[in-house]
N, CA, C and O atoms as CSV, one atom per row, in Angstrom:
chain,resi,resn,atom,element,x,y,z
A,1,UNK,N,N,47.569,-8.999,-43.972
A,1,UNK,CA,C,47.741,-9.920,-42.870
A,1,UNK,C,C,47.902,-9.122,-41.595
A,1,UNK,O,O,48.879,-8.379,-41.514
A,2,UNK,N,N,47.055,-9.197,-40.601
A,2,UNK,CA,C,47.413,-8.820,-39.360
A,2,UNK,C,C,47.296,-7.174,-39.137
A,2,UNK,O,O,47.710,-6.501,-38.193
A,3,UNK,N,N,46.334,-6.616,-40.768
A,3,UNK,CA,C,46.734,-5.419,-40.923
A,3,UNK,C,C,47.527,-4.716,-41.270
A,3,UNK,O,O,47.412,-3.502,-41.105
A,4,UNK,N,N,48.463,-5.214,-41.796
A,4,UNK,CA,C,49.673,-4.925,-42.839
A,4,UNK,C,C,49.388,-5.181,-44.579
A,4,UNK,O,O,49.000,-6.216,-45.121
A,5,UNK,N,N,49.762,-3.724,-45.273
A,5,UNK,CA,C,49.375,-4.265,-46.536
A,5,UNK,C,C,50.513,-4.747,-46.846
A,5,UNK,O,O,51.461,-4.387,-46.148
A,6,UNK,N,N,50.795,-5.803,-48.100
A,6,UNK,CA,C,51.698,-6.222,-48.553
A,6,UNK,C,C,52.057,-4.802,-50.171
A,6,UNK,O,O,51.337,-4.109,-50.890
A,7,UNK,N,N,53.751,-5.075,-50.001
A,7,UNK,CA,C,54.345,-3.566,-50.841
A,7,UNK,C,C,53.585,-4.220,-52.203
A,7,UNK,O,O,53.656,-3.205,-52.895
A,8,UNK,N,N,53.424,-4.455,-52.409
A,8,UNK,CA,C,52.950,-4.396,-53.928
A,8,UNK,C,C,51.712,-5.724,-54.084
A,8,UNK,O,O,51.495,-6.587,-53.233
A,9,UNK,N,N,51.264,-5.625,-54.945
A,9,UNK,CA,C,49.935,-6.585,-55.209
A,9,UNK,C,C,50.773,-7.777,-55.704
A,9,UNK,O,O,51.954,-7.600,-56.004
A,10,UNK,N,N,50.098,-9.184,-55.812
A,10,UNK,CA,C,50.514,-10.487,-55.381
A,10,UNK,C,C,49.713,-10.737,-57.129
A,10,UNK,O,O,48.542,-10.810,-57.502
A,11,UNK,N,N,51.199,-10.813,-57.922
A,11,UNK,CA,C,50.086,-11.179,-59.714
A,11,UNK,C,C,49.485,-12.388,-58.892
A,11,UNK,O,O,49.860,-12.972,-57.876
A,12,UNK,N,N,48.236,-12.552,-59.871
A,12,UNK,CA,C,47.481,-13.750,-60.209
A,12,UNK,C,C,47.376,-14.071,-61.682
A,12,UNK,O,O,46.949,-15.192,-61.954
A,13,UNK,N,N,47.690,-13.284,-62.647
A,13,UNK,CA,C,47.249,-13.259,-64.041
A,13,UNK,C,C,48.878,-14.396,-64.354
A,13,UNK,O,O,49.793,-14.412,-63.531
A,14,UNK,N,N,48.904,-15.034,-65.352
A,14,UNK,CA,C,50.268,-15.485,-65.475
A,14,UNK,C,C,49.183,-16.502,-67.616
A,14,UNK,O,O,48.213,-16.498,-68.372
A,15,UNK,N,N,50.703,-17.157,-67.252
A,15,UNK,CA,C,50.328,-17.806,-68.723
A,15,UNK,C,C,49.251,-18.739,-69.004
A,15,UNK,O,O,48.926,-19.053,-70.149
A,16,UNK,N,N,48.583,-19.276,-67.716
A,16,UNK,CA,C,47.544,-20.124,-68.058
A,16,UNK,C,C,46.032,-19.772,-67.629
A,16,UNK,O,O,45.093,-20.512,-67.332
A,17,UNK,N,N,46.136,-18.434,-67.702
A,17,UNK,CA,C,44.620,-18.177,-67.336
A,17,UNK,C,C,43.678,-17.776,-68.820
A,17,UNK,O,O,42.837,-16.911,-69.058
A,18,UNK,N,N,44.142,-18.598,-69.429
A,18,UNK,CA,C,43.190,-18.791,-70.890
A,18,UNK,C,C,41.960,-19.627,-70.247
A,18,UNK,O,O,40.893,-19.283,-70.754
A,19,UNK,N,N,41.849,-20.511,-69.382
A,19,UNK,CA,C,41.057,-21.233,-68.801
A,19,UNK,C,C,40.575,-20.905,-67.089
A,19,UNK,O,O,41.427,-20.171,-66.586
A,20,UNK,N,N,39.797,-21.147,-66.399
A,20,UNK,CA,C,39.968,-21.276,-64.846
A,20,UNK,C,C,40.600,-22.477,-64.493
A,20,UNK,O,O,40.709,-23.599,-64.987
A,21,UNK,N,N,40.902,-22.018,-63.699
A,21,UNK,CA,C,42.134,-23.411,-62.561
A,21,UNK,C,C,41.882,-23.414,-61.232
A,21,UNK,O,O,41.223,-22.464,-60.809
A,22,UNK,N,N,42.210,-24.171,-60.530
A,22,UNK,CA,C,42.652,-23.590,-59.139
A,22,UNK,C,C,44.043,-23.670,-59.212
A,22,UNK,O,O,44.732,-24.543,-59.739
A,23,UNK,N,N,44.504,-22.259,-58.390
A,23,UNK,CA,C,45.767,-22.079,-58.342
A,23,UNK,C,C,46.012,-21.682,-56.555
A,23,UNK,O,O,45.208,-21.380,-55.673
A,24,UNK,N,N,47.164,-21.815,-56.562
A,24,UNK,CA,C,47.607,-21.310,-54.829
A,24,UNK,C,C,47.858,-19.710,-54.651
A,24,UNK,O,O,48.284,-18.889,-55.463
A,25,UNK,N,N,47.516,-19.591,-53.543
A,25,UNK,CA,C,47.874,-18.285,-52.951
A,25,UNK,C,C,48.273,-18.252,-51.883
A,25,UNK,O,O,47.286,-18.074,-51.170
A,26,UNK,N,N,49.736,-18.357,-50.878
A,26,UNK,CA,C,49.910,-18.538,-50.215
A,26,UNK,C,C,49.851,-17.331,-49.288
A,26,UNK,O,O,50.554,-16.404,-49.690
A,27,UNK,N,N,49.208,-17.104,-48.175
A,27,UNK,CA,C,49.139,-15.733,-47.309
A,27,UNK,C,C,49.924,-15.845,-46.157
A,27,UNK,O,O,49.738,-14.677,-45.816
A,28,UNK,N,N,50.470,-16.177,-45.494
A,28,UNK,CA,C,50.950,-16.548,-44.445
A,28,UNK,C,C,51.951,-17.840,-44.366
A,28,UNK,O,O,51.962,-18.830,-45.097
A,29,UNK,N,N,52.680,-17.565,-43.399
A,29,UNK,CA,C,53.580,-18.676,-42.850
A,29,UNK,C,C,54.807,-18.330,-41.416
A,29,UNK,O,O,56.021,-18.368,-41.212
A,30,UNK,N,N,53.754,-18.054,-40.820
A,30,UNK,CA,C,54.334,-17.023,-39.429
A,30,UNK,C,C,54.025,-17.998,-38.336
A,30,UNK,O,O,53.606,-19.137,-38.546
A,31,UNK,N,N,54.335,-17.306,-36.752
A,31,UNK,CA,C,53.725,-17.973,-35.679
A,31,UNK,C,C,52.508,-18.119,-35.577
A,31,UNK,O,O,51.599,-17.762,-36.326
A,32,UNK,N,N,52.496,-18.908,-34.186
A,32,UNK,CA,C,51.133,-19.428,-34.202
A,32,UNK,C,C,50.393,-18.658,-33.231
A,32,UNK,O,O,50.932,-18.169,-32.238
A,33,UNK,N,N,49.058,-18.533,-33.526
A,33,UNK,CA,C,47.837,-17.642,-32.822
A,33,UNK,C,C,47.071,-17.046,-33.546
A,33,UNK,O,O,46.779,-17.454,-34.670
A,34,UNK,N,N,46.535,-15.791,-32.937
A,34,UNK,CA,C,45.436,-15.503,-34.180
A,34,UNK,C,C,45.386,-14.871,-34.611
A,34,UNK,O,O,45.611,-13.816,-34.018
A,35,UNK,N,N,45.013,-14.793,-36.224
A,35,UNK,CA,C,45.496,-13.831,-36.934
A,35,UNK,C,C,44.329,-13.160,-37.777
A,35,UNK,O,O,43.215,-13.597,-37.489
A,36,UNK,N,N,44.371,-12.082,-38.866
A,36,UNK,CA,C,43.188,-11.648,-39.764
A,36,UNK,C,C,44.071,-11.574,-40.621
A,36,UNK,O,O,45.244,-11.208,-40.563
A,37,UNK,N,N,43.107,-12.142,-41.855
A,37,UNK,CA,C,43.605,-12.123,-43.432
A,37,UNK,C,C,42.852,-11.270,-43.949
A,37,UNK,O,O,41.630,-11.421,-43.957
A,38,UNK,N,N,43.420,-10.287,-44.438
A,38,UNK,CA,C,42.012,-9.787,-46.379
A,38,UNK,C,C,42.496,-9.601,-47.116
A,38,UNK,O,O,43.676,-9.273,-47.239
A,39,UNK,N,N,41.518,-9.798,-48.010
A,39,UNK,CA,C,42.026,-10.382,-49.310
A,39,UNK,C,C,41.351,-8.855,-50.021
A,39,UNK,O,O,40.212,-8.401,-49.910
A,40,UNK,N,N,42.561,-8.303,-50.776
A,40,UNK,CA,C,41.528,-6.753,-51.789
A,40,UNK,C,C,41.981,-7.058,-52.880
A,40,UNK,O,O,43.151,-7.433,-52.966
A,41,UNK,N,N,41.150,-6.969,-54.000
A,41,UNK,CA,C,41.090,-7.267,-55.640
A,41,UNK,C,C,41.553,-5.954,-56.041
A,41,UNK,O,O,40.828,-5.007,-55.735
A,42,UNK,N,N,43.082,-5.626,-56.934
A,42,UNK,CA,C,43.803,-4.555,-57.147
A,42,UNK,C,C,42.274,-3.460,-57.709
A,42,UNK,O,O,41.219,-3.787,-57.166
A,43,UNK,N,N,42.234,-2.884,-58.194
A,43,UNK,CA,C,41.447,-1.715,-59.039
A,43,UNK,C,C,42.269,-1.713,-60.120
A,43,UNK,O,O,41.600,-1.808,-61.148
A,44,UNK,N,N,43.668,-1.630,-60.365
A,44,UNK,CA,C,44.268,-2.032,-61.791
A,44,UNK,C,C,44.446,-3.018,-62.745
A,44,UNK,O,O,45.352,-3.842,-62.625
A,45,UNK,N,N,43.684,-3.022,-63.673
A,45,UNK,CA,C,44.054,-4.288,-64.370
A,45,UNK,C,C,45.123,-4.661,-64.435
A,45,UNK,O,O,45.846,-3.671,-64.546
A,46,UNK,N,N,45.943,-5.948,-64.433
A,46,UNK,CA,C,47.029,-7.089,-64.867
A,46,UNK,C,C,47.348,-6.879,-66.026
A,46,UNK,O,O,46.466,-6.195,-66.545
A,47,UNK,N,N,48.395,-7.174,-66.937
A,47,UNK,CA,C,48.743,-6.995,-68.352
A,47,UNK,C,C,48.471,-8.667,-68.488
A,47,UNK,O,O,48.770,-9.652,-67.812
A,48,UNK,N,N,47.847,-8.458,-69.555
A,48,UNK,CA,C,47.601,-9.653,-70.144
A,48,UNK,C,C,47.971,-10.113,-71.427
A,48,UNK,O,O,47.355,-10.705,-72.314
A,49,UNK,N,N,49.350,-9.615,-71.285
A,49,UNK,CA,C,50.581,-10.390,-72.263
A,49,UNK,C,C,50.741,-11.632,-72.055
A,49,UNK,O,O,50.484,-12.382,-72.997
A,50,UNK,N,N,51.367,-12.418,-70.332
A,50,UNK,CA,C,51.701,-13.293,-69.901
A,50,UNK,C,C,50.616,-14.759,-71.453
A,50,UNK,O,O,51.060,-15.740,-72.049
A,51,UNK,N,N,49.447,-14.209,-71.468
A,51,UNK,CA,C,48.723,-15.604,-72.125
A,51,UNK,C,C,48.659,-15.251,-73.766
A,51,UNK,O,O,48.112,-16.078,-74.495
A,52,UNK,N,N,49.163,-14.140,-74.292
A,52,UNK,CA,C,49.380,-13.601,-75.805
A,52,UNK,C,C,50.031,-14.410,-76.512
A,52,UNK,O,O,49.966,-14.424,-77.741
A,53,UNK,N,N,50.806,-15.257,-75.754
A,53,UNK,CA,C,51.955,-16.162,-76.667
A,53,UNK,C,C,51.002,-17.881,-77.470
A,53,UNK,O,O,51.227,-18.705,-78.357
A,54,UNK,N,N,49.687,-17.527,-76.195
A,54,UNK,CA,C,48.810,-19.178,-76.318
A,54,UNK,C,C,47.540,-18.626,-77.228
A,54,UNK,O,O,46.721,-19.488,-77.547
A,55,UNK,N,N,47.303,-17.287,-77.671
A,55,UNK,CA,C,46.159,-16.594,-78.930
A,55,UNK,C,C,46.934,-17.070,-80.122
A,55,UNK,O,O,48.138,-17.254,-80.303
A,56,UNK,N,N,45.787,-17.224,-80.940
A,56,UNK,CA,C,46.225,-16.991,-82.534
A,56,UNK,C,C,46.235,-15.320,-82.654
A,56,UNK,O,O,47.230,-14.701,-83.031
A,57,UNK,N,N,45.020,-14.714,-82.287
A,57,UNK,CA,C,44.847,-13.020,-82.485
A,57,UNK,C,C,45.161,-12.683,-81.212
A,57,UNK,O,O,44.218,-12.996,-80.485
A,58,UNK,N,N,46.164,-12.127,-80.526
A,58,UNK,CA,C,46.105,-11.659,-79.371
A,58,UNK,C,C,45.496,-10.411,-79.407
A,58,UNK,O,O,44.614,-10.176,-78.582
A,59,UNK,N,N,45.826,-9.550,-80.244
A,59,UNK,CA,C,44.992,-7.715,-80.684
A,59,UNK,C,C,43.424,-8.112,-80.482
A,59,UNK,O,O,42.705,-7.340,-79.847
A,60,UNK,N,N,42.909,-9.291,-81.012
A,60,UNK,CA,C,41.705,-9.216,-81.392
A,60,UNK,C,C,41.210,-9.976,-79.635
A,60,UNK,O,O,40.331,-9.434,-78.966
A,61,UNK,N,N,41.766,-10.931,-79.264
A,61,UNK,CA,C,41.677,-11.751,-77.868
A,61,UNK,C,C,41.516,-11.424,-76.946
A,61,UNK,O,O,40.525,-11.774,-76.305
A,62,UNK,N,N,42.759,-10.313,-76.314
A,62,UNK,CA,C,43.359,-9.614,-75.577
A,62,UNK,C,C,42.117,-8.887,-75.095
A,62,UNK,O,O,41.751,-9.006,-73.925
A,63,UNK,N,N,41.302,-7.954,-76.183
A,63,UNK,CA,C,39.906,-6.899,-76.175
A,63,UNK,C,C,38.781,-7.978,-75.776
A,63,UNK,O,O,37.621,-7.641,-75.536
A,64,UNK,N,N,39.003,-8.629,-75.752
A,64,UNK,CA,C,37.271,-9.268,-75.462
A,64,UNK,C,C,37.174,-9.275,-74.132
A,64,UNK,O,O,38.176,-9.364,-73.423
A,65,UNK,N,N,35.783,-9.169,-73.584
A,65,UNK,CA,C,35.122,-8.905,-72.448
A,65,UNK,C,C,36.212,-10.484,-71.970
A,65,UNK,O,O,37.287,-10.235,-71.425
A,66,UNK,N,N,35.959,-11.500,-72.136
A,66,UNK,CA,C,36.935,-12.477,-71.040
A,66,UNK,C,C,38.073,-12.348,-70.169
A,66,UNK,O,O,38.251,-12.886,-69.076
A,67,UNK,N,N,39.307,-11.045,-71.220
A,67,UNK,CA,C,40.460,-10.742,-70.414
A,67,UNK,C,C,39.901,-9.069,-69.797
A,67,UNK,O,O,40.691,-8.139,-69.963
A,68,UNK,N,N,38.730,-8.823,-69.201
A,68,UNK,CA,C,38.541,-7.612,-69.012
A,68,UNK,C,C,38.349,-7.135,-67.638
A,68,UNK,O,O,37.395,-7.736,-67.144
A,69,UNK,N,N,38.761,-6.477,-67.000
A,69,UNK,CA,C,38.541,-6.040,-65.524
A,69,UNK,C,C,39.525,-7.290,-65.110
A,69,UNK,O,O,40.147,-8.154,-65.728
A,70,UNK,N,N,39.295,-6.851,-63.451
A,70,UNK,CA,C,39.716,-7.848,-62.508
A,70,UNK,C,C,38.500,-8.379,-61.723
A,70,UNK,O,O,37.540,-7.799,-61.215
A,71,UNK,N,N,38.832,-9.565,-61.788
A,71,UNK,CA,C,38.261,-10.548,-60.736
A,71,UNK,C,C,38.552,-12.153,-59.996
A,71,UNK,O,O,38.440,-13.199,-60.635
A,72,UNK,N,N,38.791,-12.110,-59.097
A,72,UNK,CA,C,39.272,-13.184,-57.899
A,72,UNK,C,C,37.997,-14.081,-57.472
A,72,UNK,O,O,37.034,-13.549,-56.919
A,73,UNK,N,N,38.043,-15.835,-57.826
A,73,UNK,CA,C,37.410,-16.922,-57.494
A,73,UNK,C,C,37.583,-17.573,-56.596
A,73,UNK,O,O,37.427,-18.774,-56.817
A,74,UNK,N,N,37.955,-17.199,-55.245
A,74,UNK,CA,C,38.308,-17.892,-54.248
A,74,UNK,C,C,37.503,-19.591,-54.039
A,74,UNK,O,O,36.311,-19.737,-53.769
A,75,UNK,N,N,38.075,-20.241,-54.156
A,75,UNK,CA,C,37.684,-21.554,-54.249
A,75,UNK,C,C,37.413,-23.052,-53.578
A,75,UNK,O,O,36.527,-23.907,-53.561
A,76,UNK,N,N,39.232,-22.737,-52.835
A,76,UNK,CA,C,39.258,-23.528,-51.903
A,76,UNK,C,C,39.930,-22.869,-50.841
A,76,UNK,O,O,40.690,-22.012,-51.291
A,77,UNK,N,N,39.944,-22.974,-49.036
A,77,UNK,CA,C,40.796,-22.301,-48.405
A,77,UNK,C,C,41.170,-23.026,-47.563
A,77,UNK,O,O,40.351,-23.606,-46.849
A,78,UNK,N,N,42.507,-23.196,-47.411
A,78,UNK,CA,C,42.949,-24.067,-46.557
A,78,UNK,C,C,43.407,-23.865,-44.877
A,78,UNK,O,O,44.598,-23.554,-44.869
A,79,UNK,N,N,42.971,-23.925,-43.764
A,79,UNK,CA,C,43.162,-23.340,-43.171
A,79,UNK,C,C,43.606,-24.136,-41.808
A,79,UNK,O,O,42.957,-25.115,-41.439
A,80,UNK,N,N,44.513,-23.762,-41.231
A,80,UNK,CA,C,45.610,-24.767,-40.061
A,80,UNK,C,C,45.042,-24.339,-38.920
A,80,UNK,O,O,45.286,-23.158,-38.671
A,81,UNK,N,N,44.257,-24.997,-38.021
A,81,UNK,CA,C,43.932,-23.867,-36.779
A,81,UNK,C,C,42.490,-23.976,-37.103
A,81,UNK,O,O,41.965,-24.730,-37.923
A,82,UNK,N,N,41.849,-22.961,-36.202
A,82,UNK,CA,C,40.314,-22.740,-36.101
A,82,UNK,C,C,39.884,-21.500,-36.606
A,82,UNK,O,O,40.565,-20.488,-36.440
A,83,UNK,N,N,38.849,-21.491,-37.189
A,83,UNK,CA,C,38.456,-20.522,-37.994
A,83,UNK,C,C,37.897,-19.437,-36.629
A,83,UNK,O,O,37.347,-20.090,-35.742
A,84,UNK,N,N,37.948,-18.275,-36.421
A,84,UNK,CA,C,37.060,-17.610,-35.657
A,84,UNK,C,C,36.306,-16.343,-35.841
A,84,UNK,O,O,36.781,-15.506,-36.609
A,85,UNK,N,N,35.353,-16.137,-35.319
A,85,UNK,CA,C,34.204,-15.135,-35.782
A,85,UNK,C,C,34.572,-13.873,-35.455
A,85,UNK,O,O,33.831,-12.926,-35.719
């Protein structure tokens, strides 16, 4: 935000990403004017324990290409104000 990284990465992985969802990401909640957001996808994978408890095989689950790498679906964005170029 604004050019500031945030101290640590913001999980996204949690107990229900056995499926896609839309979920929230809240970036902001500061004054008003104008600002720059970016958004960077860690380079470390997430532990993907959080959804081990919802596998029958988690050993066997866990390995499959579905829980593999990282990747971010930005979906919907909600935005207060005017977008600018």
């Amino acid at each position: 935000m604004d050019g500031k990284k945030s101290a640590s990465p913001v999980a996204r992985f949690d107990s229900y990403c056995t499926y896609h969802r839309i979920a929230t990401l809240g970036v902001f909640n500061g004054a008003d004017g104008v600002h720059t957001v970016e958004i960077t996808v860690d380079k470390d994978q997430p532990s993907r324990q959080p959804v081990a408890f919802r596998l029958k095989n988690p050993a066997v689950e866990l390995a499959k290409p579905k829980y593999q790498g990282t990747k971010f679906w930005p979906a919907k964005i909600m935005l207060v104000g005017d977008l600018q170029d």
